[in-house]
C-alpha positions in Angstrom: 0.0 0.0 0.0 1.9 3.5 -1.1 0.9 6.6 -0.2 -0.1 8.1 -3.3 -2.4 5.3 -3.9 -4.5 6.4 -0.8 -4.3 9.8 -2.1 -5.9 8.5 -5.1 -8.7 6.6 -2.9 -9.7 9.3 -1.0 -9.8 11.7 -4.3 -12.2 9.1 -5.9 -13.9 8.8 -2.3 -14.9 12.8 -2.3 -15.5 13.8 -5.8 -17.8 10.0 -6.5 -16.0 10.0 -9.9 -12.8 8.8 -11.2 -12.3 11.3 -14.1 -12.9 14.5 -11.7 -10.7 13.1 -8.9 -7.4 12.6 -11.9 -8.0 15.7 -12.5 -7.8 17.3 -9.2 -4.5 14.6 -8.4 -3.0 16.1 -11.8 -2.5 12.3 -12.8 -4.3 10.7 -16.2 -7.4 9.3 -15.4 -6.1 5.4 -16.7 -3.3 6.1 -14.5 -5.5 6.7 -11.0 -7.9 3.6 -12.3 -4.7 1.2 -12.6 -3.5 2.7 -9.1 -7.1 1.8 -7.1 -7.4 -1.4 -9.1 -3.8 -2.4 -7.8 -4.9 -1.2 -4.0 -8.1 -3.4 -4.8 -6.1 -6.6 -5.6 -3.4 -5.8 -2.7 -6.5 -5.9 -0.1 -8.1 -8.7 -1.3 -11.6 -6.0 -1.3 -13.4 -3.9 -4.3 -13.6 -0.1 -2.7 -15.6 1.5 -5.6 -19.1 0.1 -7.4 -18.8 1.7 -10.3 -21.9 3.0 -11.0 -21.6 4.3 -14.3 -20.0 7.7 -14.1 -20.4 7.4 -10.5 -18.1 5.8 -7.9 -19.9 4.8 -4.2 -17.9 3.6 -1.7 -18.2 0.2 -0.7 -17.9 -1.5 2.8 -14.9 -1.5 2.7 -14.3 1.1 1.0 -16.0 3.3 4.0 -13.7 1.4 6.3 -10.6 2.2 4.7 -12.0 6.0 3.8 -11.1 7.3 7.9 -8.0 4.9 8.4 -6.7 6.4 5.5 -7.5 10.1 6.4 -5.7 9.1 10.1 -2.4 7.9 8.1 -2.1 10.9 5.6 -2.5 13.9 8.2 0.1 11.5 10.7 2.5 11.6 7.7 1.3 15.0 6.8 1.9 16.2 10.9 5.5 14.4 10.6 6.5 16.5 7.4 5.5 19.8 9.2 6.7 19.8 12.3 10.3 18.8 11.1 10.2 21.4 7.8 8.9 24.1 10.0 10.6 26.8 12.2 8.6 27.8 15.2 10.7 31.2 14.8 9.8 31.3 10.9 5.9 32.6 10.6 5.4 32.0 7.2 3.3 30.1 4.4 -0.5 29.9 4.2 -3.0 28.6 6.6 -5.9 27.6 5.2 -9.1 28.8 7.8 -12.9 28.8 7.4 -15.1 31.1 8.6 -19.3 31.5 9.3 -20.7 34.5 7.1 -21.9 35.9 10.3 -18.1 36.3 11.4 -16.2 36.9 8.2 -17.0 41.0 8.0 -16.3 41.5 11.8 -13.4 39.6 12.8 -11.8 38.8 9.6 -10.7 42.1 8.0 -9.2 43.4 11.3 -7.2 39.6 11.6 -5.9 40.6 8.0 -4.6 43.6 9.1 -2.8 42.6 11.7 -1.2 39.7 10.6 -0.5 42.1 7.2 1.6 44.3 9.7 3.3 41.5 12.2 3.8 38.4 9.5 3.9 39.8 5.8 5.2 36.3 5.0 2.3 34.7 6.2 -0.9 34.6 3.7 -4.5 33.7 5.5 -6.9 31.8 3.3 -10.0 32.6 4.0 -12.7 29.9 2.7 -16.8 31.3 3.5 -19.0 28.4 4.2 -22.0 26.8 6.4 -20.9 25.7 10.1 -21.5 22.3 8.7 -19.6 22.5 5.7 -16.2 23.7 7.8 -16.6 21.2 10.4 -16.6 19.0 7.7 -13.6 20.5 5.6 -11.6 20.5 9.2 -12.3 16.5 9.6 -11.2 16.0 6.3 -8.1 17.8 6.8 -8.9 20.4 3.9 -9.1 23.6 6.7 -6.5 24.4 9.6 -9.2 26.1 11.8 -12.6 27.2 11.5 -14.3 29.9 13.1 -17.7 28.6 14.2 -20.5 27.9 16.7 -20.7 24.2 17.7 -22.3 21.9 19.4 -19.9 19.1 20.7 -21.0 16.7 18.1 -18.5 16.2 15.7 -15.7 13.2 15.9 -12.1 14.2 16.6 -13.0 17.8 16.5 -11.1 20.4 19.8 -13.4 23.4 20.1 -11.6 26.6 21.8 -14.2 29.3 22.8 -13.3 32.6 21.6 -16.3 34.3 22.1 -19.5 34.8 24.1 -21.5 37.8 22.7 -25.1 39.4 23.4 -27.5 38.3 20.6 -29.7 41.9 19.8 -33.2 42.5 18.4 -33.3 44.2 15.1 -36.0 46.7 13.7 -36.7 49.0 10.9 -36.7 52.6 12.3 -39.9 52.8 11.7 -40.9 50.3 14.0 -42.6 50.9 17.3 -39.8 49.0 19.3 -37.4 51.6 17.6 -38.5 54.7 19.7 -40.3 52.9 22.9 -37.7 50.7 24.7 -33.4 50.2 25.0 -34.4 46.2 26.6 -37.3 44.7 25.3 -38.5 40.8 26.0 -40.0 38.2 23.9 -43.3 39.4 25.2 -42.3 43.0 23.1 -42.1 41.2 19.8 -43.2 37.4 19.7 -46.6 39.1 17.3 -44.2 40.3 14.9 -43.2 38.6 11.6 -39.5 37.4 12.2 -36.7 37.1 9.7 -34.5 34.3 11.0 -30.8 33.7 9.9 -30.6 30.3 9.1 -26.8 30.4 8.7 -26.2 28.7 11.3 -28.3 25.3 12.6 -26.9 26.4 16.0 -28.1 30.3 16.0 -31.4 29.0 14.3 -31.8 26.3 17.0 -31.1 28.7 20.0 -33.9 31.2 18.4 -36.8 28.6 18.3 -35.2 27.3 21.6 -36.1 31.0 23.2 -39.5 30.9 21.7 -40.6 27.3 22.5 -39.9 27.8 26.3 -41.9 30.8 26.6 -44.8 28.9 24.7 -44.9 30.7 21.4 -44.7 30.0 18.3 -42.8 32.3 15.9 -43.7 33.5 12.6 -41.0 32.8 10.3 -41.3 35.0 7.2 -37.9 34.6 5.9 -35.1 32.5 6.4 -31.6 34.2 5.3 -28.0 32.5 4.8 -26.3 36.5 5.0 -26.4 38.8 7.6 -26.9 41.8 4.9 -29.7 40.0 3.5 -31.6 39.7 7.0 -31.1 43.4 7.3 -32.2 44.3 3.8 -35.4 42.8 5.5 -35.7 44.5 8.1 -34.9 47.3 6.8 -37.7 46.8 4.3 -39.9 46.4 7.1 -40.7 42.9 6.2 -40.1 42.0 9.6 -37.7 41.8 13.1 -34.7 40.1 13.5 -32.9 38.2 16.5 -28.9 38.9 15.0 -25.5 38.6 16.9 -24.4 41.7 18.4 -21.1 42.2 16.2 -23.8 42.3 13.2 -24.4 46.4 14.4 -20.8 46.9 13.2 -21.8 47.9 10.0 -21.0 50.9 7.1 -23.6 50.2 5.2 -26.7 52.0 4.4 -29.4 50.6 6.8 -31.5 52.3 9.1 -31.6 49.8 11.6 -32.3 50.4 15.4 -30.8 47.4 17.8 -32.4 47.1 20.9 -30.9 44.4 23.6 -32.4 41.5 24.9 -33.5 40.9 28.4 -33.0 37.2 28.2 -29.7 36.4 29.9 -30.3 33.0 27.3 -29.7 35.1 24.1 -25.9 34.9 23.5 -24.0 32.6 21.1 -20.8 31.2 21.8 -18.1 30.8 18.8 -15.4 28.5 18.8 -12.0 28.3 16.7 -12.3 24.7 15.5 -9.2 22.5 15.1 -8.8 18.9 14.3 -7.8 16.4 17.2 -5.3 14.6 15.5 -3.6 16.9 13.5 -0.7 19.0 13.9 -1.1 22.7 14.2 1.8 24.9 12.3 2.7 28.0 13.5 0.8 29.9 11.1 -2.5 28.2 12.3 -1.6 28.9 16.0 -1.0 32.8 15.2 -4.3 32.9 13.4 -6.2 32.1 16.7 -4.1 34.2 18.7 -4.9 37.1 16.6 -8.5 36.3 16.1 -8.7 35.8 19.6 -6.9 39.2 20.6 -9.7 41.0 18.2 -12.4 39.0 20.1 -11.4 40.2 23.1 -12.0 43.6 22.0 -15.7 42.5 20.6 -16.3 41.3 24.4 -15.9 44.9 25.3 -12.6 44.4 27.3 -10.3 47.0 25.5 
């Protein structure tokens, strides 16, 4: 069994097709066939049915899929940590972020690290909580800045973060004028725009409505942070929105009003795999995302 031959396997494994996954190993796609055939006949097992253009794992397949993850990133963590100088920040860590983070925390991280490592470059990859949880188990991702709710396999969750969730309303609103606090008992008749970004925020919002007995009236359900306050500002409806989301140059006339509920706060997390071996780039990234956080937390 070689190396590059699991590299192959797991290539097939992710993109369910043989010609895609040549093409993102630069081989020839006869070349990656003969390879898995060969890693076939050395285990004794078929990994693939080949389902036409497709390729589904098979039982075996599935059982090899996570051992062979487990041996890369150990051979990967190996290379790494003997190549790299702990002096020497430099290179490019590869982070994902939730869009209700990226415009808060993110430019002001660039920045910094612009002005204390210019040799190191932060890749930033935008995606679903889900999605990076994933892409950090699979080894594609360094960290990822996230909510989470402990149920992930060989995932280490560092909080960075507890902030005040806020209520959003159009100025026009009657909640706009009347109160600085209000409580659910203020707005749980109005139509609510939910952002659905995140299963976790999303979960905590119903959460807060279910234990007061009401049921909430949903009239749009929002992946972007902009897009909940478009909105609102329309006056479609209220919002429930993290409290960094105020931070914001663009041209809404929004009025955030705080929450009485000690409940309504969210929690984020720098996200790291278990197993796998953290470079120095990765471990400056979370001390500079946490050093901004700390400001967010109102401690400057």
């Amino acid at each position: 069994m070689e190396l590059h031959q699991l590299r192959y396997f797991l290539a097939v494994a992710e993109a369910g097709n043989f010609t895609r996954a040549a093409e993102k190993c630069f081989v020839s796609q006869p070349s990656l066939s003969a390879q898995i055939i060969k890693l076939e006949g050395e285990l004794g097992q078929k990994l693939f049915n080949r389902l036409g253009r497709r390729a589904e794992l098979t039982r075996a397949g599935t059982f090899l899929e996570s051992r062979a993850r487990t041996i890369l990133m150990e051979v990967e963590n190996a290379e790494r940590q003997i190549k790299e100088n702990e002096e020497d920040i430099r290179g490019i860590v590869k982070v994902g972020v939730t869009p209700s983070v990226t415009p808060y925390l993110i430019p002001p991280v660039i920045r910094m690290c612009r002005e204390r490592y210019p040799n190191l470059e932060i890749n930033i990859q935008e995606n679903l909580r889900r999605r990076l949880i994933d892409e950090v188990q699979q080894g594609h991702l360094e960290v990822a800045i996230s909510s989470y709710t402990g149920d992930a396999a060989n995932i280490d969750a560092e909080p960075i973060l507890q902030e005040d969730l806020v209520l959003a309303v159009s100025k026009t609103h009657r909640l706009a004028t009347q109160k600085s606090k209000v409580s659910i008992e203020d707005f749980k008749d109005e139509p609510l725009v939910l952002l659905g970004e995140s299963a976790t925020l999303g979960d905590k919002v119903f959460d807060f409505f279910d234990k007061m007995n009401i049921e909430p009236k949903v009239v749009a359900l929002c992946s972007q942070v902009r897009s909940v306050k478009e909105m609102v500002n329309l006056g479609l409806g209220v919002a429930i929105l993290p409290a960094m989301a105020k931070e914001e140059h663009l041209p809404f006339e929004i009025v955030y009003r705080s929450l009485v509920s000690e409940r309504m706060k969210r929690l984020l997390f720098a996200l790291t795999h278990s197993r796998r071996y953290l470079s120095p780039g990765a471990r400056v990234f979370v001390d500079l995302i946490r050093e901004v956080a700390y400001a967010y937390d109102g401690n400057e």
